[in-house]
C-alpha positions in Angstrom: -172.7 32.2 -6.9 -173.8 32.2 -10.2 -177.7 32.9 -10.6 -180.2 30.0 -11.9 -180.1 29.6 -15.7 -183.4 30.5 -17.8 -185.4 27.5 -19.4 -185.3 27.4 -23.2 -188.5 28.2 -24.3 -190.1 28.2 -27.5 -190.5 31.6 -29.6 -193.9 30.2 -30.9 -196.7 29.1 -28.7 -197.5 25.6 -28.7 -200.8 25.8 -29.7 -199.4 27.3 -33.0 -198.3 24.4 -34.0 -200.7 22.4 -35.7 -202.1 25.8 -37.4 -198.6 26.3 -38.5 -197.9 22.7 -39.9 -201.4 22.4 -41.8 -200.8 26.3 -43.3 -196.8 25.8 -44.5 -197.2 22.3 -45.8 -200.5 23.7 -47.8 -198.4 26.6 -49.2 -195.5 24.5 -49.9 -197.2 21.4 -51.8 -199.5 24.6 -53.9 -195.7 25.5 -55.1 -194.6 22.7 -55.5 -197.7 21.5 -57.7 -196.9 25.4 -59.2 -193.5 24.3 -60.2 -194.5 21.0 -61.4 -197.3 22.5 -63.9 -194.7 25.0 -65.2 -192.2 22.3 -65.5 -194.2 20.3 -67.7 -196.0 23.1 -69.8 -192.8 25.0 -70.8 -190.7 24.3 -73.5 -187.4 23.7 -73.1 -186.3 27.1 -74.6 -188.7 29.3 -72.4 -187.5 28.1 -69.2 -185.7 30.1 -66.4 -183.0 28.9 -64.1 -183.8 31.6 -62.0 -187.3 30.7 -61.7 -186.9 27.2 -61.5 -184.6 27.8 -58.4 -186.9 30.2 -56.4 -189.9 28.1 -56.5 -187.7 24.8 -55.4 -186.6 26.7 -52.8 -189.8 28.7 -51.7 -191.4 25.3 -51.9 -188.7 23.5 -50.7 -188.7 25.8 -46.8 -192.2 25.9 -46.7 -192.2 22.2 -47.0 -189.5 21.6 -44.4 -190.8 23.9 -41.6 -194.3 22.5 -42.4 -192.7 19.2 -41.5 -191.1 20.9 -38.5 -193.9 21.6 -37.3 -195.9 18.8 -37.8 -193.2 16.9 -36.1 -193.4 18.9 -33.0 -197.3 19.4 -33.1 -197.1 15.1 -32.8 -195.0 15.3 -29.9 -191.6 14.6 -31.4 -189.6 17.1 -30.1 -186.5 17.8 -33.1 
């Protein structure tokens, strides 16, 4: 007989997750204002791909797993 299968737990406590939405959604929207000032103060010929890409992105996971985690801090389990 095969013996009883583990629950799936969570690898971060549930109490984390409010902290956790308010901190990554704060980081993400400061890049993402960040990106937005440089967008809009740089000329056309001084701007980076590069750059442009790795803020998106940075702000772009910071926003999602802040969203994550407000989700499941609500109750709404994703």
């Amino acid at each position: 007989m095969a013996p009883p299968a583990k629950a799936i737990t969570s690898p971060v406590p549930d109490a984390w997750y409010p902290t956790l939405a308010v901190a990554m959604l704060a980081i993400g929207l400061v890049v993402t204002a960040s990106f937005f000032i440089y967008e809009a103060t740089s000329s056309k010929r001084n701007r980076s791909l590069a750059k442009e890409l790795t803020t998106g992105g940075v702000a772009s996971v910071f926003l999602g797993f802040g969203s994550l985690f407000l989700l499941l801090s609500a109750g709404v389990y994703v």
